[in-house]
C-alpha positions in Angstrom: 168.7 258.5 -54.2 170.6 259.6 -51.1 171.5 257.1 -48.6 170.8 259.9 -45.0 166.7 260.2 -45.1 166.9 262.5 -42.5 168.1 264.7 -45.0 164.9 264.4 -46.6 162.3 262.9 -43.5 161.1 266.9 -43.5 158.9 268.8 -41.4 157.1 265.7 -40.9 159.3 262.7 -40.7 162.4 262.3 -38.5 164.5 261.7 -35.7 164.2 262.0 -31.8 162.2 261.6 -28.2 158.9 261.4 -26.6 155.8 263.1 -25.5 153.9 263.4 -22.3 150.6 264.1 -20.9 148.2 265.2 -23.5 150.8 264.8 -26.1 150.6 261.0 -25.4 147.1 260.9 -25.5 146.9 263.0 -29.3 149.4 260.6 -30.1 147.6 257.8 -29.6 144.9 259.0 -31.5 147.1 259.4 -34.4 148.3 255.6 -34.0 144.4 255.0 -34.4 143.9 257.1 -37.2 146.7 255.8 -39.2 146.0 252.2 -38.6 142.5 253.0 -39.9 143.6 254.6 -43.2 146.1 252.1 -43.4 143.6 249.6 -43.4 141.0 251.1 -45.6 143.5 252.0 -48.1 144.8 248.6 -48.3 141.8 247.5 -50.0 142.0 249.6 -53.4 145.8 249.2 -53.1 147.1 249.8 -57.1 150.6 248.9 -56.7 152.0 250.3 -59.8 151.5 248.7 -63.0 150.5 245.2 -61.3 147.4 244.8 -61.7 146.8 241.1 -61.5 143.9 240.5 -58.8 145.5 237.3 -56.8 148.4 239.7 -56.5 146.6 242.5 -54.9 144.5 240.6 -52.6 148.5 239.1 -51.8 149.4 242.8 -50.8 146.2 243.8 -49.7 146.3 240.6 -47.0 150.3 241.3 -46.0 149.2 245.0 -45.9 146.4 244.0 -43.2 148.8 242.0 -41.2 151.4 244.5 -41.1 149.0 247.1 -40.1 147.9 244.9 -36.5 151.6 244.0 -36.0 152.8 247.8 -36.4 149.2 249.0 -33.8 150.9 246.7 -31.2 154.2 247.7 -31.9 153.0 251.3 -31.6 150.9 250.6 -28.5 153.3 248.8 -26.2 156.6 251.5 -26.6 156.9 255.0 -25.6 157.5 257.6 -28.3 161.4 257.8 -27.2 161.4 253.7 -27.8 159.6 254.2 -30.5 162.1 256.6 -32.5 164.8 254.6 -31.4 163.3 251.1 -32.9 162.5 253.3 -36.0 166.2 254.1 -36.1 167.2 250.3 -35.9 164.9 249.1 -38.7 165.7 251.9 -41.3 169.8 251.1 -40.6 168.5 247.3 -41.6 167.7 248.8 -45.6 169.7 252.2 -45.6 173.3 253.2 -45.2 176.3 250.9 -44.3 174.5 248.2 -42.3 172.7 247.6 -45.7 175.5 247.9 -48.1 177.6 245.4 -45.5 174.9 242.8 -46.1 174.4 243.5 -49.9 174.8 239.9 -50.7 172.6 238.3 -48.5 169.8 240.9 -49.1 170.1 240.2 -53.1 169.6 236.1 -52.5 166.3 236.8 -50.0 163.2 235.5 -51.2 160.4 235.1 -49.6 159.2 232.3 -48.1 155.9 231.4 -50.2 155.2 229.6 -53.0 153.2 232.4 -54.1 154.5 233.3 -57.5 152.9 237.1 -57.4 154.8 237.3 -54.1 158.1 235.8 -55.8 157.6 238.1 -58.7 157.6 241.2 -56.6 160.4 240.6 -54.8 162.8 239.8 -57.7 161.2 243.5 -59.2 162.5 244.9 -55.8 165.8 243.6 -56.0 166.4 244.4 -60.0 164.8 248.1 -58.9 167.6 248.9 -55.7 170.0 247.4 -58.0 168.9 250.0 -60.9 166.6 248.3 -63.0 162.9 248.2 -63.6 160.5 249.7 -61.8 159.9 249.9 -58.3 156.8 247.3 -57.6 155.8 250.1 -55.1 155.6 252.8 -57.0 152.4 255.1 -56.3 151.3 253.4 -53.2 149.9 255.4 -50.5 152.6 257.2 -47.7 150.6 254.8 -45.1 151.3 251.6 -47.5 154.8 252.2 -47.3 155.5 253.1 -44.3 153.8 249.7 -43.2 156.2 247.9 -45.3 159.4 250.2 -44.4 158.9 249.3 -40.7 157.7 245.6 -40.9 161.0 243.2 -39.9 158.2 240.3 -39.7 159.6 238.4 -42.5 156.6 239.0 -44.3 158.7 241.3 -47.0 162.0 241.0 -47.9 165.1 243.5 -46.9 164.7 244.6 -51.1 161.1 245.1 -50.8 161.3 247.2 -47.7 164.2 249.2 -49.2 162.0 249.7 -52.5 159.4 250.9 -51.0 161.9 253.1 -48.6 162.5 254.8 -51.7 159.2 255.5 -52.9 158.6 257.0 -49.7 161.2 259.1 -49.9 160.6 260.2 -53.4 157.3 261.5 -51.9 158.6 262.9 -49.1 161.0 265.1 -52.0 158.5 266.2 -54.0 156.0 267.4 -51.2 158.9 269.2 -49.8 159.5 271.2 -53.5 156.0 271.9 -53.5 155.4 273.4 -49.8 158.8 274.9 -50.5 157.5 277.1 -53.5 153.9 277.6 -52.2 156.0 279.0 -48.4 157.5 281.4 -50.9 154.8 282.6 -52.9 152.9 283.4 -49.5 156.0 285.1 -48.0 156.6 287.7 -51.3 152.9 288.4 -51.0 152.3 288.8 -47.6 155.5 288.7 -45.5 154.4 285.8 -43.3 154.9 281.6 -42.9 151.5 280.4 -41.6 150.5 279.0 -44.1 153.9 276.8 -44.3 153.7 276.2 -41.0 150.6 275.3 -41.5 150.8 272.7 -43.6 153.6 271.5 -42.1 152.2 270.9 -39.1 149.2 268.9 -41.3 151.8 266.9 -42.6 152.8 265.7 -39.0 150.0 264.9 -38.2 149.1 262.6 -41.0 151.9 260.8 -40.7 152.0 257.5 -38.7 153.2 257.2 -35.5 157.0 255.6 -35.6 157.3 258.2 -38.4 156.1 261.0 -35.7 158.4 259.8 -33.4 161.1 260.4 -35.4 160.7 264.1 -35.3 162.2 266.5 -32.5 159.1 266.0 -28.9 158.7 270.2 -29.3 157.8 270.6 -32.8 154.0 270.2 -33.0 154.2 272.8 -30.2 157.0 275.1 -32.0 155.0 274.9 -35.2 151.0 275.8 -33.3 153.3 278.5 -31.3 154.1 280.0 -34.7 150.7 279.6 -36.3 149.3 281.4 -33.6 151.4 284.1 -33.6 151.1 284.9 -37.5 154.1 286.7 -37.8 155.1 289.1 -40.9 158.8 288.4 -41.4 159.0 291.7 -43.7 157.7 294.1 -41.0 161.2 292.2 -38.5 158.7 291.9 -35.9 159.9 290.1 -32.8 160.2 286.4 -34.7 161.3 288.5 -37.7 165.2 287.7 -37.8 166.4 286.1 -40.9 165.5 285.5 -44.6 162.1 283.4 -45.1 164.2 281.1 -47.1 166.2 280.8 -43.9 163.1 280.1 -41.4 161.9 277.6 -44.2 165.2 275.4 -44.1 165.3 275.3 -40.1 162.0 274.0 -39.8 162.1 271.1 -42.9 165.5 270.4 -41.5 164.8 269.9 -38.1 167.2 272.5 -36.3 168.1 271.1 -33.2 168.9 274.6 -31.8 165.5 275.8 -32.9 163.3 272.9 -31.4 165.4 272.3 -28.5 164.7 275.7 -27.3 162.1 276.5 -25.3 159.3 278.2 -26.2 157.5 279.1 -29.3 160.4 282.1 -30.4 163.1 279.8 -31.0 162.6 281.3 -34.4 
């Protein structure tokens, strides 16, 4: 597993500012809406292959918890905060800033006398360490992000970077499969919509500190480019470049493309 998720944080899950005016407000909304999956999921939560009930009403109840502390966290910073407190917890279980405090994040465990709890985090370490199986394995994208951002206490470093891992994993393979369906659609018809498309679905699913990771113009760049239903084969005004190369800015977040202005950048 690479180390630099932004690599990998696609079309949907990234690095940068903040919104305004209406923006805000669809945020917002999307704060709400993830909170509420977050929640509902929670409760038929299969986390792998534990299946032990007193385990999963554990998760389900940390789950709940982490879900009202990330709606507040959410609610009092802008999206530009937000980004940048995304940025401080992911250094805290990826990259040197973990590595530097290898150590110390092997020895956590948590506090609780829970043994379910104990259990899971000792899976976590012997997974990042390259044993066993990740203990998150299969949860929902909601689900893990909760746990990726939580700094409560309420998981340990290990647990947040296992289940930092299962996101990405997810993030990978929905990015192979938009990848192949993007080309499909291009050899038969020329165009991107539909990748766009679904790109754009994929942003919006996602919860907010994730969206605030991603470049303030791209909802807009990607509904500008939706709208305008280009075919690529016919070099029609947005036409410049190979499909392939259109595909690579947009999952990779070209800062040339989204920091221009307008919806042409392309």
């Amino acid at each position: 597993m690479a180390d630099n998720r932004e690599d990998i944080i696609l079309v949907v899950s990234i690095n940068s500012n903040a919104f305004s005016g209406s923006q805000v407000s669809n945020m917002k909304a999307s704060k709400n809406e993830s909170l509420k999956k977050s929640q509902a999921a929670t409760e038929n939560a299969d986390v792998g292959s534990q299946k032990n009930t007193s385990s999963l009403s554990s998760l389900s109840l940390q789950l709940s918890e982490s879900a009202a502390r990330a709606a507040a966290r959410d609610s009092s910073l802008s999206r530009k905060e937000l980004s940048a407190k995304a940025s401080e917890l992911l250094s805290k279980i990826s990259g040197d800033r973990y590595f530097a405090n290898k150590k110390t994040n092997d020895a956590e465990v948590p506090d609780t006398q829970d043994p379910g709890l104990l259990a899971r985090a000792s899976n976590a370490t012997q997974f990042v360490n390259g044993s066993g199986k990740n203990p998150f394995a299969g949860m929902s994208s909601d689900q893990l992000s909760l746990i990726i951002y939580d700094d409560s206490g309420s998981f340990t470093t290990n647990e947040r970077r296992a289940a930092w891992s299962e996101s990405y994993d997810q993030e990978y393979a929905w990015r192979q499969k938009v990848v192949a369906h993007s080309i499909a659609e291009y050899n038969e018809t020329g165009k991107l919509t539909n990748f766009f498309a679904a790109a754009l679905e994929h942003y919006k699913d996602l919860p907010a500190i994730e969206q605030a990771q991603y470049p303030n113009s791209y909802e807009a760049k990607l509904q500008g480019w939706i709208a305008l239903d280009f075919n690529y084969k016919t070099n029609t005004v947005e036409g410049k470049g190979s499909a392939q190369d259109v595909m690579d800015k947009v999952l990779n977040l070209d800062k040339e493309t989204f920091d221009n202005a307008g919806a042409d950048a392309v």
